[in-house]
N, C-alpha and C positions, 0 to 999 in steps of 0.2 A: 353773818349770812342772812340775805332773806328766804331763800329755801334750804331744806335740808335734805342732802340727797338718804336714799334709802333704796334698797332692793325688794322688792312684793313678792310675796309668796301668789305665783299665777299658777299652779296645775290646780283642775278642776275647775277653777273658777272662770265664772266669763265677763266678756271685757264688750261693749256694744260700740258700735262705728256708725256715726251718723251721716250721712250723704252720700252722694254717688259719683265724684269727682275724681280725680287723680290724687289729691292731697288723701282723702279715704282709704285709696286703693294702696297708697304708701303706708299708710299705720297699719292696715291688715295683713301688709308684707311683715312689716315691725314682731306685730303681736304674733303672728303664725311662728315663731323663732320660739316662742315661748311654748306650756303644755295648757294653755287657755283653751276654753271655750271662746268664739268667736259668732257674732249675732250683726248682722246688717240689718239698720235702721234706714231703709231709704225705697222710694216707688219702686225704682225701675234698679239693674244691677248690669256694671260693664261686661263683656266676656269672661274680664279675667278673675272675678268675682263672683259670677254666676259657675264659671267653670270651680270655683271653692265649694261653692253650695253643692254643684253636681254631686262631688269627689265626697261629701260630706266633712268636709272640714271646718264648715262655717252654717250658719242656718240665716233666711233672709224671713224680713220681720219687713212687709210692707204695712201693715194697720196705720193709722192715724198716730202719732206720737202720744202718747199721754204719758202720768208719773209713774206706772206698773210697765209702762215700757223699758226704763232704766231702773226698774226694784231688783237690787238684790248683786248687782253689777260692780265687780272689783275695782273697773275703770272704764270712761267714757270718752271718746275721742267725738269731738264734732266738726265736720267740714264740709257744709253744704255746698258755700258759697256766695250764700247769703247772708248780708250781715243782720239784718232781723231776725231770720229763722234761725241763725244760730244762737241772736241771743235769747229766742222762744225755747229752743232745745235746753239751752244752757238751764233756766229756771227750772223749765220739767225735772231735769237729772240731780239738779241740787237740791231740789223738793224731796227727791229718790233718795235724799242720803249719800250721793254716788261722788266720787272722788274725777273731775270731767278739765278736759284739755280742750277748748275749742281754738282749733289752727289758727294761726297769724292773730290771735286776739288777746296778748297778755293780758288784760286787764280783766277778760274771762276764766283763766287756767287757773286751777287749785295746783297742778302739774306742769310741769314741762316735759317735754322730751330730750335727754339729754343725746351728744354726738354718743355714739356706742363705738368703744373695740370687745368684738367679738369673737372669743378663741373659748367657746362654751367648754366649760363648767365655766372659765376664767373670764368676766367679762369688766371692762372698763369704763364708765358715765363719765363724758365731762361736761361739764352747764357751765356757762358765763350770766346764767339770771335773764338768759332774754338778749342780753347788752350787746355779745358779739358772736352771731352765730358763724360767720366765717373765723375767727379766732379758735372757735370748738373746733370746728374741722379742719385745721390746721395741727392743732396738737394731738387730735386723732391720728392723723396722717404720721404724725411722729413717734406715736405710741405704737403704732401699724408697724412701725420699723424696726423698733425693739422687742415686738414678741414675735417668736419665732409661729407659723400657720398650724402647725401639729402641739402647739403648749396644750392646749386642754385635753388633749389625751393624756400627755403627762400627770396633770393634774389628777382626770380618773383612776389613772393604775397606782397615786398618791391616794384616794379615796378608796379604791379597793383591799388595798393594802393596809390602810391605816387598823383594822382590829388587829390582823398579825404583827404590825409593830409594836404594839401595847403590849402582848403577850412576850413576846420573843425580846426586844430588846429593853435594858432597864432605864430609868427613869434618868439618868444622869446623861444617858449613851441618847435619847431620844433626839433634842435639838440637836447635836452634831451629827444625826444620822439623816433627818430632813433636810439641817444644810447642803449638807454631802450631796444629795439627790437634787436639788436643785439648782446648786451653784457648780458644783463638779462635774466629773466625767460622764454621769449619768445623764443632763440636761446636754451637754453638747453633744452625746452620741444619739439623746433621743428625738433633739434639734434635726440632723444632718438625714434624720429618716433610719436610722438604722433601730427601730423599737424594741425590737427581739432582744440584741446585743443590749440593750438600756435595761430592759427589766430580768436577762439574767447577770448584769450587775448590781441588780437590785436584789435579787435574791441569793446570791454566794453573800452581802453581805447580812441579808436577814437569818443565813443559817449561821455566821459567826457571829449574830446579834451585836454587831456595833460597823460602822462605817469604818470601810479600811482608812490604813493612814495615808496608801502610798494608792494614791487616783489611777495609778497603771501608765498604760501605754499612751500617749498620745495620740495626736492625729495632724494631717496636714491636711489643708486645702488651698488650691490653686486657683485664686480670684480672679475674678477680669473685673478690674477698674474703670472699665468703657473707654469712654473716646477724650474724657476729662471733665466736666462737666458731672458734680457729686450726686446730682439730682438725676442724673442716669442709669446710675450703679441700680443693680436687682435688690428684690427685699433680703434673697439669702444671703449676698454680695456684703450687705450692713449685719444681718446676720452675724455674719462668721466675722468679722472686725469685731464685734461687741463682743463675739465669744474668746479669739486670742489672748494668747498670752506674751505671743511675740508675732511681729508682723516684720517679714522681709517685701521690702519695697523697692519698685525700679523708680527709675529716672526720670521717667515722664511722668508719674502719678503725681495728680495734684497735690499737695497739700491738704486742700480743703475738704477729699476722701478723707486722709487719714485723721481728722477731726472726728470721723464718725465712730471710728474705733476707741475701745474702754481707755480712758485716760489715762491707767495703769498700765497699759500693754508699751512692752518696747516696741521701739522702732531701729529696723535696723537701713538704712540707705543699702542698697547691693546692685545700686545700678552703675549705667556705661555712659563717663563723661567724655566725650570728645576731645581730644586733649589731654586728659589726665589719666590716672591709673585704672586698667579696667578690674572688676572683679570675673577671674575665672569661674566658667558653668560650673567647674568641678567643686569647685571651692564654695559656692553659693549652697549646692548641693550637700556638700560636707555639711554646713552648718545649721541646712533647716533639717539631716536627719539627726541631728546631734539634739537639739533644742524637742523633737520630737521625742527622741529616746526617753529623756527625761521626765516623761509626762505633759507638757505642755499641747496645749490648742495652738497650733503654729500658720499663719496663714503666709504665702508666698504672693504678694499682691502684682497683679501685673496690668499695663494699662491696655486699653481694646478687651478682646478675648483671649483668653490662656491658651485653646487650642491653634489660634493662626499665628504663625511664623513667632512663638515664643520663646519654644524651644521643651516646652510642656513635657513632651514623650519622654524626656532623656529625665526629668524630675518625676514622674510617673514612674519609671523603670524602677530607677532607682528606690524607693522609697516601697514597693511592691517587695522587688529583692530584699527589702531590710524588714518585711515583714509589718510594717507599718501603714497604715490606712492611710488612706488618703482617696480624695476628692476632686473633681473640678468643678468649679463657680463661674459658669458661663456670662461673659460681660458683650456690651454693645461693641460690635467691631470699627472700627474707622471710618470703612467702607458706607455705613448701614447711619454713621453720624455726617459722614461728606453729604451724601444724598440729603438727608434730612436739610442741612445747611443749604443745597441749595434748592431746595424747596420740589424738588422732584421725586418719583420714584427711580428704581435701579432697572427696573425693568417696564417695559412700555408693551401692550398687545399690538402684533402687528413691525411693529421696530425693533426691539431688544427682549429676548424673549428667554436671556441665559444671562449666567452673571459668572467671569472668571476670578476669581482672589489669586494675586499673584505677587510674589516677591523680587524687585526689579534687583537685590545684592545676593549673590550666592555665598557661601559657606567657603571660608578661606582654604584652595591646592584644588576648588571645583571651576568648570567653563560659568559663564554666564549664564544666566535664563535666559532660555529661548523661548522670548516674548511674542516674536511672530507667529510663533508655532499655535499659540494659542488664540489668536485673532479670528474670528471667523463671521459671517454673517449673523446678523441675529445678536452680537456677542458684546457687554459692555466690560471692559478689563477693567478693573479695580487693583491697581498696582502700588503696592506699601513699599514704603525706602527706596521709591527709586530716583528722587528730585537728583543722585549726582549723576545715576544713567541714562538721562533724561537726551543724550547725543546718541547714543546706541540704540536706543529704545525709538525712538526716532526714524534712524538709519536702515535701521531693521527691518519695521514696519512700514518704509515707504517702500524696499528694496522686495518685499514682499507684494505690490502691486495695490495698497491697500493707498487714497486715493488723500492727496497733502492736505484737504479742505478736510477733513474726519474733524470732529467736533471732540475736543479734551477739554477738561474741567480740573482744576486741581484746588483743592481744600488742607488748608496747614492750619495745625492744631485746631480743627474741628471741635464745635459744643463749648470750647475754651473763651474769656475774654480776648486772646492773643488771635484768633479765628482771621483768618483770610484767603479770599477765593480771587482764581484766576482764571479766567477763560481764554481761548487761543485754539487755533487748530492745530493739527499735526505737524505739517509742515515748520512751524516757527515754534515748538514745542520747549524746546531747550533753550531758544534764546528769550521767550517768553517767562522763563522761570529763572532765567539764571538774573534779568534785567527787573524782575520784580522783586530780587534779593527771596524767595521763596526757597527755606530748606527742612529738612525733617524735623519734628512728624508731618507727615502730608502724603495723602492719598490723589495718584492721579486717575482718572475715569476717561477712558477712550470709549466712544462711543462707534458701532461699526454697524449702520440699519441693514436691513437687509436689502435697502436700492441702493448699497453703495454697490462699482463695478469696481472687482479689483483685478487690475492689467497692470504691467504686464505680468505671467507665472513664473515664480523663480522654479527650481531645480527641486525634485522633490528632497525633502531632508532624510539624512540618513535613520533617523530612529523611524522614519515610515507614513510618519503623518502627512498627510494630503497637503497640497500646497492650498491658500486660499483663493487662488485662480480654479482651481480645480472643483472644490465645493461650491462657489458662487456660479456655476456651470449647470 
């Protein structure tokens, strides 16, 4: 190694910032994270800088630079902009004895600044030497993924607590009582937000002075996968994969999701092949409260969002009735990934000013959705599995008065390499999709501006709803 990293002791001490640029204004964001003293070296000072000074969080040091300028200073950041003056400051500071980083000029740094992940107490450097500073923020980025946004709290109530451990448990009972807490039930339940529930499991086992054996109850959570595409997935979403112990998987989740998850964790397939044997709700059900029971971090992975047309409520119910916790892990919906794909928004001011989510298959011994019903000026449908209803859906909607030029859009397997879109209007909707070999997944999008005229009114429907001749009036 040519540098060696090292952590600074910064409370009380102060750290001085040379120029008045934007590069400046980023290290005095940097250092204010820390309990420094903070001193600007520069004429004149931006807003958001001077508004430091106001608040007293920083002191401005306009004088002339000399070597009592940087006496006595932990560290020095310089960024005029100038490359003379910074290599002018630079001598001043190192004449100071002062340990000095001048922006974009390795050949000046006694320091670097490494990428940081930040979950204070807990914090992360990583430095490539200067070499590859996009390579740092890359692996930040991935570091970013595997600490959960609440670990340094964790870490505190590990520091608050650490004299009552010394006391209370004994010396042999101590490492298997820290593991306990940060790899066990204690780190997932304090992950998922629930703190309280974390630290009185931390404390039933500091009155029995040693780490139970049996980790308890488990937990489920109900992931959305997104629209396919792993780089989509939420940070809790990687989260809760890294924390299972068993991950129930549907059908469409990529693969290259479940790569994110601990490499120890099973995997169980529990999806609906076309063609072949399906797995029963009930039966999916049965097994993730089983694996639950046991103590396990159990995730139920599903791809879109858990909440739309998953079937979510009925694995929520259940798993409530069985006294067992449980979660939802909101993912990117289909709908929200089609749009992206085709480079628009869902909703337009003036055009489209409502968004409907709808599911073109109903629930097997029920009628169809009634797609019309929902059509209305203003309104863009976002309709999930409906490519084989795609003749009814159709029929419906012109029979409803709604006008054969309507602008449809459909996206199959969205965010995926497999991705393809199809444009067409209403009118030729079903022959357009059926001739493009287009089948699920795929999200269709009807668009209905509000200058479309819809003629002629059908018949109002019996559940009550206005015809769309009627609203467009």
């Amino acid at each position: 190694m040519k540098t060696f990293p090292m952590f600074l002791q910064m409370a009380g001490r102060e750290v001085v910032i040379a120029g008045g640029g934007e590069q400046a204004a980023q290290k005095a964001r940097l250092i204010l994270k820390t309990e420094a003293r903070l001193r600007f070296l520069a004429d004149t000072l931006d807003p958001e800088r001077a508004g430091l000074v106001a608040a007293g969080h920083a002191v401005h040091d306009h004088a002339d630079p000399t070597v009592e300028s940087f006496a006595g200073a932990a560290l020095v950041f310089i960024a005029t902009g100038d490359h003379d003056h910074d290599a002018a400051l630079h001598g001043l500071a190192r004449k100071a004895g002062c340990v000095v980083n001048v922006v974009d000029r390795p050949d000046l740094c006694d320091a670097v600044t490494p990428s940081l992940v930040d979950r204070d107490p807990v914090v992360v450097a990583i430095g490539t030497e200067g070499n590859a500073p996009v390579l740092a923020r890359q692996i930040k980025t991935q570091i970013e993924l595997m600490l959960e946004p609440n670990l340094g709290a964790l870490a505190e109530l590990a520091g608050r607590l650490r004299p009552t451990v010394n006391k209370t448990v004994a010396r042999r009972h101590k490492r298997p009582f820290w593991e306990w807490m940060f790899s066990g039930v204690v780190r997932s339940t304090h992950a998922r937000g629930a703190e309280r529930e974390a630290a009185r499991l931390v404390k039933e086992a500091l009155d029995a002075g040693h780490a139970p054996e049996d980790s308890g109850t488990g937990h489920i959570a109900l992931v959305g996968a997104g629209p396919g595409a792993r780089d989509l997935l939420t940070l809790r979403a990687v989260q809760r994969l890294q924390q299972a112990d068993v991950i129930f998987y549907d059908r469409l989740v990529d693969p290259e999701v479940l790569e994110l998850a601990r490499r120890d964790a099973r995997r169980i397939h529990v999806g609906k092949t076309p063609g072949a044997g399906d797995w029963p709700q009930e039966r999916i059900t049965a097994l993730v409260l089983a694996e639950a029971r046991k103590g396990k971090q159990v995730v139920r992975l599903k791809s879109g969002d858990p909440s739309l047309f998953a079937r979510a409520e009925e694995e929520l119910r259940a798993a409530r009735e069985a006294g067992l916790p449980v979660e939802i892990v909101p993912g990117i919906t289909a709908a929200s990934a089609a749009a992206a794909s085709l480079g628009r928004a869902l909703t337009e001011r003036g055009s489209s000013d409502h968004v409907v989510l709808a599911t073109g298959t109903a629930r097997d011994g029920c009628g169809a959705p009634d797609i019309a019903a929902l059509a209305r000026p203003g309104a863009t449908l976002a309709l999930y599995m409906a490519t084989r209803q795609a003749g009814r859906i159709r029929a419906d909607l012109l029979a409803a008065g709604w006008p054969p030029r309507s602008c449809v859009e459909v996206v199959a397997s969205a965010s995926t390499p497999n991705e393809r879109i199809l444009r067409c209007d209403l009118g030729s909707m079903d022959r357009a999709i059926l001739d493009a070999g287009i089948v699920n997944p795929a999200v269709i999008l009807v668009r209905f501006d509000h200058a479309a005229i819809a003629r002629p009114a059908p018949k109002d429907r019996q559940h009550g709803i206005a015809s769309v001749a009627q609203v467009a009036r």
